[in-house]
N, C-alpha and C positions, 0 to 999 in steps of 0.2 A: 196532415195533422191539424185536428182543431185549433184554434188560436184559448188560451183560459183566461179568464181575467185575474188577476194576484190581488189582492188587498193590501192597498200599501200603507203602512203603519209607521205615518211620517215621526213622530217621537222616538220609535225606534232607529232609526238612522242615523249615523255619523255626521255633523254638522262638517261646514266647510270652513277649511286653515285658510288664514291669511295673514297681511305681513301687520307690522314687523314680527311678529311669534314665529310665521312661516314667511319664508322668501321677501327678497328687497322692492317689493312694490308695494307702493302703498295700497289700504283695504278697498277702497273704491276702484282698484282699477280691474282688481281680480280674485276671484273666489275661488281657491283651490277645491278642490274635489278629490283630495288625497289623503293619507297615511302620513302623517311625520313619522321616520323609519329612524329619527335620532341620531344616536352614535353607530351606529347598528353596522358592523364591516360588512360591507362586501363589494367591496372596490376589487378587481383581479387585474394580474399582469395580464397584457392586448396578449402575448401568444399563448398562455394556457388558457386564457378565458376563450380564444379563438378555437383552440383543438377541441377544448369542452364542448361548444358550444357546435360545431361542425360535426364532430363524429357523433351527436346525441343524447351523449351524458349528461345536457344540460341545457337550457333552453335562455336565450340570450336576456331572457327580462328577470333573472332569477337573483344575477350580479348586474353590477355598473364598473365600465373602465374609467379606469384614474383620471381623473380630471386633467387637461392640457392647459398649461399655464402656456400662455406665448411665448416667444422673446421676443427683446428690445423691437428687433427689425420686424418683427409679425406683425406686433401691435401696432407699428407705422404705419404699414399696410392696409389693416383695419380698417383707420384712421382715414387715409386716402380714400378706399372703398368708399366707406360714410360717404364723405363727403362731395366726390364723384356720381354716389345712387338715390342720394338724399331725396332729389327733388321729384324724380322717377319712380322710386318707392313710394311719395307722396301721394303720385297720381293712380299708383295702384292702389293705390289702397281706398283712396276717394270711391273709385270705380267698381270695387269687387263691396263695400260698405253697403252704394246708393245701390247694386241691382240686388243686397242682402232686404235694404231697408223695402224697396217695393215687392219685393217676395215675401215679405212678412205684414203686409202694411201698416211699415214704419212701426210693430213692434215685435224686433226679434229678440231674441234670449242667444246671447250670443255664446256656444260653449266650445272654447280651443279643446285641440287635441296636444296634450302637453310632448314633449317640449316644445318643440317647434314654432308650436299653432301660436304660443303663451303670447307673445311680444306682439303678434299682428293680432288679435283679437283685443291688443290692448289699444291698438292703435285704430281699428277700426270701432272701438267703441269710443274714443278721444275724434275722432272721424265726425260719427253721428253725432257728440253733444256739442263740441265745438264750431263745427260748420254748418250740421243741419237742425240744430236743436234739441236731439233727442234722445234722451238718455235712457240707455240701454243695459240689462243686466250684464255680466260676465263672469262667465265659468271659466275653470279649466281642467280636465280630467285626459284620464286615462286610456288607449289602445294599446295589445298589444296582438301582434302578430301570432295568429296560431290559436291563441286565446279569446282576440274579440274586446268589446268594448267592457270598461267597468259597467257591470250590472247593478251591482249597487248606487254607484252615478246616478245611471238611468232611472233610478227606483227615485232617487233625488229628488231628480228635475222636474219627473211626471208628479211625485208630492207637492212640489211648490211654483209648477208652472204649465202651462200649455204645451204638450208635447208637440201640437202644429207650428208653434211658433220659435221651438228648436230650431236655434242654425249653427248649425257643425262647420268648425275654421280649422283647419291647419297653414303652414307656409306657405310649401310649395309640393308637386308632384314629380316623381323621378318615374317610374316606368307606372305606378299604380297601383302597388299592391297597398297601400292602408286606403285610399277610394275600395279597395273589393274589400278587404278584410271589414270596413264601416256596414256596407252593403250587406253581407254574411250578417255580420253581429246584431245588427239589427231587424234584421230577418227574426232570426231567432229569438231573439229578447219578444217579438212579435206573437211569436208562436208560444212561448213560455208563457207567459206575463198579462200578453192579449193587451199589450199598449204598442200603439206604434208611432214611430219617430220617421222624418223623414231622412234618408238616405242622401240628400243634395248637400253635396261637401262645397265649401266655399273657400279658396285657396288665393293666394297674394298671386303666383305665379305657376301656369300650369302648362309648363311645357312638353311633358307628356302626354296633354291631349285626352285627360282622364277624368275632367269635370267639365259640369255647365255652366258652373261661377267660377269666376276670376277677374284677378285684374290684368294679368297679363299673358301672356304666352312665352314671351321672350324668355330665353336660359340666359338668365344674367343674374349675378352677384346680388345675392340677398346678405347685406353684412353680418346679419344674424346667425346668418350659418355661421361665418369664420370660425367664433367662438363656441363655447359650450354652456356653461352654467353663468358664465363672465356675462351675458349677455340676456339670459332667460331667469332674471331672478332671482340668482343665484340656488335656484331647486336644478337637483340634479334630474336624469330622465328614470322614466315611471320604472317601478319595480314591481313585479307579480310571483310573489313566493310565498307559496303556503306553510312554509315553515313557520314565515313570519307574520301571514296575514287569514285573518279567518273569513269566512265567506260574509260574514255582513258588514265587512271594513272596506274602503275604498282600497284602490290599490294604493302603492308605496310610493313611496321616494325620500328622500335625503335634501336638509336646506346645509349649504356649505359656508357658514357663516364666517368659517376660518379665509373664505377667500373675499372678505368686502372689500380689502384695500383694492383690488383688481377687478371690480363690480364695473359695468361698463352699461348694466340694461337699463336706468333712467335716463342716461344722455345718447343711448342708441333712441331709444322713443323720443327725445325733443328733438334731437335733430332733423329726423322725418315730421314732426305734428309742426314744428316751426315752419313749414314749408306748404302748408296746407293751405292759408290765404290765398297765396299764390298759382293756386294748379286749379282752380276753382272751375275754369274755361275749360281746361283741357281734360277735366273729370267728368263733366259735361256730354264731350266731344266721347270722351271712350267711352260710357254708360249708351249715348245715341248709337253708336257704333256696333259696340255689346248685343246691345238689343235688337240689330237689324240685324245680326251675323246667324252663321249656324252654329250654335255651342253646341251641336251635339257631341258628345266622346267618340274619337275614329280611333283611340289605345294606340296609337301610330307610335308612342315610344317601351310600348311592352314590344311589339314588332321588331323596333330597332335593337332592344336589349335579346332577343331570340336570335338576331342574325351575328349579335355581338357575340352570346355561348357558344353558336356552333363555330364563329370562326377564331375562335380562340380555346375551343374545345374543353369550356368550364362546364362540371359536372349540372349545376340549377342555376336558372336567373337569380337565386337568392344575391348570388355572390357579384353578381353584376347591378352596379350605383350610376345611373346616369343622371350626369345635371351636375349644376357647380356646387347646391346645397349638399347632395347626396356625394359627391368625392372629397369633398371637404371630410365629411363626415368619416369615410373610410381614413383618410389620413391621420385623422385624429383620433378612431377611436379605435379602430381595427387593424390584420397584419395585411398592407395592402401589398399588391403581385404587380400592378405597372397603372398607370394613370394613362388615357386614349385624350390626346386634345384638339380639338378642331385648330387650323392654323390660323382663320377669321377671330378665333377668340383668345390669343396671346396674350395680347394688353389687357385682357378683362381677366384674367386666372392667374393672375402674380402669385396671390397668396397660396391658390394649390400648385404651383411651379415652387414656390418657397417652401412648401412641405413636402412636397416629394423629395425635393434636394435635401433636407433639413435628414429625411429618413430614407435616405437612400435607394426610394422609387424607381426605376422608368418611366421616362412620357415618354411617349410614341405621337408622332404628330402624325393625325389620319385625316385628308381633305374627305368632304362628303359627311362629317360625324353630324348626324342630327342634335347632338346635343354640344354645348359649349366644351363639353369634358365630361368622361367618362372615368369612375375606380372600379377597378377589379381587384377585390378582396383572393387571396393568395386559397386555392385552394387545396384544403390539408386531405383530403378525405372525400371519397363520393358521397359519404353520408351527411353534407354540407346542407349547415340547415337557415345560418345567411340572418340578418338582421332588417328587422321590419320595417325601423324609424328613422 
């Protein structure tokens, strides 16, 4: 198929939300690329949104599950994590930044994949101004699974910036599938549009083995994840429902202003950027290292999550979350079936032993697990269609 080229008709576009109107960060640190979805319900209970969403009637970016307030003992947990990952996260972050900044030279447009991405795209662009002097845009938009990237986004950015000098951030990596889904989507947006974006996803932590940028490899606790919207903003994650959205709107989402007393994502971002001074060496040392290494992608944990379906005999990898980000996430948003956890990684998964217990999980301790911790989402139905983010 020939690639076309579209006329983009930047006046005609939806400008970008930012805080305080949308979400608890301030305007400089982040430019949403969304939909305010308002009052707008569509919060579901975790097990009919699960049976919906599993046997087909509905597709998982359509609604949003209920927000998880912690308790007392969680948010301790939290707490410790922080403070325990600080200095560590620091350093990746230095490091996945500086090999952003020389792959752009030194001017990238930095555009998270919300949620996730939101909080380490703010930190790597606090990274660039603060340490290496350079101040960077920042976005944050929309993927979803099955669907692809906000095309209107795209229409955006190529309006108001160099599409070579896009760099796509999210968190972290669990088996891969939003690295193929970016791939896919911009594929396409390519062939439509006849603009193209590069495909190099830049990720904090990528122990999947699914990117060439990173700061780390290691599966360890990203405190970010713990939390949900408490942490990212307070925007909930993206929405894509034509009910509600028409095709020249960005996709959606919800700012949950009712939860600020419990807002935690300004002093989740200083605790890590106060730590910056100090890894300066050691950011250094990993960028040298980075750069001498083979990034290439060997998907070594979409493998692991293949040998994890057949021997547990789940219908699709959908339903299989590997990594501490990605079982966190089952326990908090979905109906999870049993939690798999490396014995090496006890002390480091408090808070997903704390929520399995909290919701009456199984862990299974399995020596050999490539990852820190594995969820397996409960499967209702072979027609399991599994959650992308």
């Amino acid at each position: 198929m020939e690639p076309r080229t579209v006329t983009i008709d930047a006046a005609a576009l939806p400008e970008p939300l930012t805080g305080p109107d949308f979400g608890s960060y301030d305007a400089s640190e982040v430019r949403w690329l969304l939909t305010d979805l308002g009052d707008t319900r569509l919060e579901a209970d975790a097990s009919e949104r699960e049976a919906a969403i599993q046997s087909g009637r509905a597709h998982y970016a359509e609604s949003l599950p209920i927000e998880y307030l912690p308790s007392p003992e969680y948010e301790e947990l939290y707490r410790d994590a922080l403070a325990r990952s600080s200095r560590r996260l620091a350093v990746a972050v230095g490091v996945v930044t500086d090999l952003v900044l020389a792959s752009r030279a030194n001017r990238p447009v930095l555009v998270s994949l919300a949620r996730a991405g939101t909080p380490i795209g703010i930190l790597m662009r606090r990274w660039a101004k603060e340490v290496r002097g350079i101040d960077v845009p920042h976005y944050t938009m929309s993927i979803v699974r099955g669907v692809g990237v906000d095309g209107t986004a795209l229409r955006y950015l190529a309006a108001h910036h160099d599409p070579e000098q896009i760099a796509f951030v999210d968190g972290w990596t669990g088996k891969g599938a939003i690295a193929r889904e970016l791939t896919a989507a911009l594929e396409r947006f390519a062939e439509t549009d006849g603009i193209r974006f590069s495909d190099e996803l830049a990720v904090l932590a990528d122990p999947g083995h699914c990117v060439p940028v990173y700061g780390t490899r290691d599966d360890y606790l990203i405190p970010s994840a713990c939390l949900n919207s408490t942490v990212s903003g307070l925007v909930s994650r993206t929405v894509y429902n034509r009910e509600l959205l028409s095709d020249d709107q960005f996709h959606g989402a919800k700012f949950y202003r009712e939860l600020s007393s419990h807002d935690v994502s300004g002093a989740f971002l200083d605790a890590v950027s106060s730590r910056f001074a100090e890894v300066v060496d050691d950011v250094a040392a990993g960028v040298e290292e980075a750069s001498a290494a083979d990034r290439e992608p060997s998907w070594i944990g979409w493998e692991a999550v293949e040998r994890i379906r057949e021997q547990y005999d789940i219908p699709t990898v959908n339903l299989v979350k590997p990594g501490v980000g990605e079982t966190t996430r089952v326990l908090l948003r979905r109906v999870p079936w049993k939690v798999l956890v490396s014995p090496d990684a006890l002390d480091d998964v408090a808070h997903v032993l704390l929520l399995a217990e909290q919701r009456g999980v199984p862990v299974e301790v399995v020596p050999g697990l490539p990852y820190s911790c594995v969820g397996l989402i409960n499967p209702l139905s072979d027609a399991a269609a599994g959650d992308a983010q």
